[in-house]
N, C-alpha and C positions, 0 to 999 in steps of 0.2 A: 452419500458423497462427503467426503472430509471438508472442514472446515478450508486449511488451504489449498484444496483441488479447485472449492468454489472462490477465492480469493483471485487465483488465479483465473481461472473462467472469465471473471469478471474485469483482470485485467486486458487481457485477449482481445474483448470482446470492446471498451473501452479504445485498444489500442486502432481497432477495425473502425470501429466508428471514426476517430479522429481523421485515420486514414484515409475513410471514401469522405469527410467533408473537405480535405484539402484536396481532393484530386478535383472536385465539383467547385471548389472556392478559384482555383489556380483555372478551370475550365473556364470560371463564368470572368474572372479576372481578362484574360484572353479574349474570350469574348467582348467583351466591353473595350478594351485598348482598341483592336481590328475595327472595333466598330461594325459588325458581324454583319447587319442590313445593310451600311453603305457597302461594304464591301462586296457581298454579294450582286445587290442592285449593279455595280461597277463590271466584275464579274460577267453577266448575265451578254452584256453588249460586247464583249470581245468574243466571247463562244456564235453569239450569233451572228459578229461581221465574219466571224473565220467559216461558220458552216454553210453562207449566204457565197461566200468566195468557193469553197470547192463545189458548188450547185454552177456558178458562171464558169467556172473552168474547168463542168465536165469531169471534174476529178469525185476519187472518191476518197473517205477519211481515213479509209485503210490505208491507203497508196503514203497519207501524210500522218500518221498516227504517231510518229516519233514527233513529229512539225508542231502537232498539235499539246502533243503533253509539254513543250517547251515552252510553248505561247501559254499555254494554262499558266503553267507555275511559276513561268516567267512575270507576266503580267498580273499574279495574284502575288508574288513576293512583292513586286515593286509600289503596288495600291497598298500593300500592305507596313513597308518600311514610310509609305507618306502618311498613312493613317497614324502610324504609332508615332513619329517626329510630331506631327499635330497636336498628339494629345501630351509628348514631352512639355513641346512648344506652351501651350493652353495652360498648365496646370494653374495658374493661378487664377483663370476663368473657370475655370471646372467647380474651385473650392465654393465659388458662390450661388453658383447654377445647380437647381435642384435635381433637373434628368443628368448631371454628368458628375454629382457629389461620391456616387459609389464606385468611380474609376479606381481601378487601381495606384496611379500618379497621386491621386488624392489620399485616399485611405493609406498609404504608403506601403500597401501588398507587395512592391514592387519597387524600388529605387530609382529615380529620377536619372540616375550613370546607366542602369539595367538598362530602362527603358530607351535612352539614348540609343547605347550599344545596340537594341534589339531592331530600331528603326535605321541605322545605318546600316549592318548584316543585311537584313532584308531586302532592304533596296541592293544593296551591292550583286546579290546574292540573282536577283528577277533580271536585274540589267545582264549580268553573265549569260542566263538561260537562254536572254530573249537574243544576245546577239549570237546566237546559234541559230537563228531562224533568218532573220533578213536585217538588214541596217535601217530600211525604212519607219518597221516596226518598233522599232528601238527608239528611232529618235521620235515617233510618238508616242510614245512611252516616259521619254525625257521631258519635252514638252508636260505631257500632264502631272508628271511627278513634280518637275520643277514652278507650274502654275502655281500647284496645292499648296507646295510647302514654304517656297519664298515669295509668291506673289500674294497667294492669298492670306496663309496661316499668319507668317512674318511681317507683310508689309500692310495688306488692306483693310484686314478684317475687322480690326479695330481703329479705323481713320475712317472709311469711304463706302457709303450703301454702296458702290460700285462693286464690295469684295463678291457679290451674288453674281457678277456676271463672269466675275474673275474666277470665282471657284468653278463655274459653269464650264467654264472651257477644259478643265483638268479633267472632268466624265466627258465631255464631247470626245475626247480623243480615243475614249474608249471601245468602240466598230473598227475604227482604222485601224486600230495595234493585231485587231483580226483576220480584217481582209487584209493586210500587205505583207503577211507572211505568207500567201498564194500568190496575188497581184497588186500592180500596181495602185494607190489609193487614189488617182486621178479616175474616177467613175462615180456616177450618180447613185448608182446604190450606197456604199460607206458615204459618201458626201452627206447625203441626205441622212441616214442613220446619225449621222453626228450632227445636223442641224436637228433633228427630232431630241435627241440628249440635251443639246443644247441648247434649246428651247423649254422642253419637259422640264429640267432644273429653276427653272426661275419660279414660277408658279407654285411649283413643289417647294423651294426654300422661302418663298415668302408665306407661304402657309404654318410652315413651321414657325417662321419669326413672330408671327400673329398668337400662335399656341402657346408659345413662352416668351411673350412679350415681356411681363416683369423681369424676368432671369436677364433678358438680354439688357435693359433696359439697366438693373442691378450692375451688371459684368460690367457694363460702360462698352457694349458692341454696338456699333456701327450701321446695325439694320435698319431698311427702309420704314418699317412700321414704327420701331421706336426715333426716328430723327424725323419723319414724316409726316408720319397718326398711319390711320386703318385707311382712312377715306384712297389716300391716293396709291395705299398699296392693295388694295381691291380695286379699284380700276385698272391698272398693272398687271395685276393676276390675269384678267379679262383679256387686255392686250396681248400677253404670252400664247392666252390658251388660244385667243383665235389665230396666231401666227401657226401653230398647229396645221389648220385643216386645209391647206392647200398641199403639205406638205407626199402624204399617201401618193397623191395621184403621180408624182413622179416614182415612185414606186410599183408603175405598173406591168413590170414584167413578173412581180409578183404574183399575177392575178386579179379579174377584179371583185372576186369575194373578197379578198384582202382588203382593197381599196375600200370595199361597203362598209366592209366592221369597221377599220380606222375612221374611217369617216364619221361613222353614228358614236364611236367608243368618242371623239372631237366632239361632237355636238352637244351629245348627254354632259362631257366637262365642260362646254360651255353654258350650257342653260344655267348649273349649277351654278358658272361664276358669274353668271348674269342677277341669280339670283342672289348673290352678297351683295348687291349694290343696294341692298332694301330690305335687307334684314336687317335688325336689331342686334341679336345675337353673334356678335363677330367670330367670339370664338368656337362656340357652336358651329357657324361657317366654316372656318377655317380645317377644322376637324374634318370637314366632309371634302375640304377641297384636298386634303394632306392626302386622306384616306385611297378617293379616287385617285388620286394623283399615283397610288405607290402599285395601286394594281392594273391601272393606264400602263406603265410600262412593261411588268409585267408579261401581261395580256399580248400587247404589242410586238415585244420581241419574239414572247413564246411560240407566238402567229406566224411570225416568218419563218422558224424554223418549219412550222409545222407543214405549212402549207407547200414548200420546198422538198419534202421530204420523201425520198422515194423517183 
């Protein structure tokens, strides 16, 4: 092979590589704005109030398949235009904070105008979808858009341990944007599915605040652990999680294997938050309550669809 055959080769070959690490750098960039886990976890509760709603009404998801790819995309554009304003919003907490220093806002992969632009489009983009489906839908949909992004991101979150109960209501509203594009959201199943969310959130974000205590603490945010101490947001935790286990048993058209597993999956998180009240190891604790906490939900949704199915 000639001298510049292999010159070349080697540019090619150079030009390929660069190529697949920016297609993977722009991937994980993406990734990280969305916020890939919330988003999903978010996600997760609109697919299963919409597949819980055509099980009560008899219907099947063929019959609503157009219904349903609207409510998807609709309700993942609009989580996802409040997720990227957030992290527009945040940038100057990200730069200090060690889990969100590799954001793109930060690193500047991305332009601060970009990312603007990409969280307005977005949302614009979920609210069109979603009012092709139903009005009801939509306007929970607005509701938790507009919790996230001016109540919590803009007003709370750095003034008032309060932003934990206020970011909570923004994923609570997440079942109903499911069920009321079939029926109405006056019924104990989505009710209940959204006090489960909104309940599960607190426990689950105080565990975090405990995990990155210093970050938060550094940022100058407003979380219970750092304005508090540990002592009274483990007792909190406690209180969440027990608010929990009465919750199932109104869910029992489900079934009561349903009822059984919620119940014991309540229990097992509470022994655990019983058991921080006495450990030493906080953050060790904390770990374990995050941990359960993210496959508690999980588990639970995945359950009702399953169980429903057929």
């Amino acid at each position: 092979m000639s001298k510049n055959a292999t010159v070349s080769l080697e540019r090619e070959e150079k030009v390929y590589n660069l190529n697949e690490r920016n297609i993977w750098t722009i991937i994980s960039d993406l990734t990280s704005l969305l916020k890939g886990f919330v988003l999903v976890a978010n996600v997760l509760p609109v697919l299963t109030g919409f597949w819980l709603a055509l099980q009560f009404a008899n219907a099947s998801i063929f019959e609503y398949w157009d219904v349903f790819l609207l409510t998807m995309m609709g309700s993942t554009l609009v989580m996802a235009g409040a997720l990227t304003l957030n992290n527009w919003y945040e940038v100057d907490l990200d730069r200090v904070m060690e889990r969100t220093k590799d954001r793109p806002t930060v690193t500047g992969h991305f332009s601060l105008n970009a990312v603007l632009m990409m969280g307005i489009v977005f949302t614009i983009l979920g609210f069109t979808l979603l009012l092709f489906t139903t009005v009801e839908a939509t306007i929970y949909a607005f509701i938790g858009w507009f919790t996230y992004v001016i109540l919590y991101t803009m007003w709370s979150k750095r003034k008032y341990t309060l932003n934990t109960m206020i970011g909570a209501v923004s994923g609570a509203v997440t079942p109903l944007i499911g069920w009321t594009v079939i029926a109405p959201g006056f019924h104990i199943v989505p009710i209940t599915l959204a006090l489960i969310v909104l309940i599960w959130q607190m426990p689950h974000t105080f565990a975090i605040a405990m995990r990155r205590y210093n970050e938060y603490k550094r940022a100058g945010v407003a979380m219970l652990p750092v304005v508090y101490g540990f002592e009274i947001t483990k007792r909190q935790i406690v209180v969440y999680i027990a608010c929990l286990l009465p919750l199932p048993f109104f869910l029992g058209s489900l079934g009561t294997g349903f009822i059984l597993i919620a119940t014991l999956l309540n229990i097992g998180w509470l022994v655990i938050g019983i058991q921080g009240l006495f450990t030493k190891n906080d953050v060790k604790w904390a770990n374990r309550i995050f941990l359960y906490s993210v496959n508690y939900l999980t588990i639970l949704f995945v359950m009702m669809i399953l169980v429903t199915w057929g």
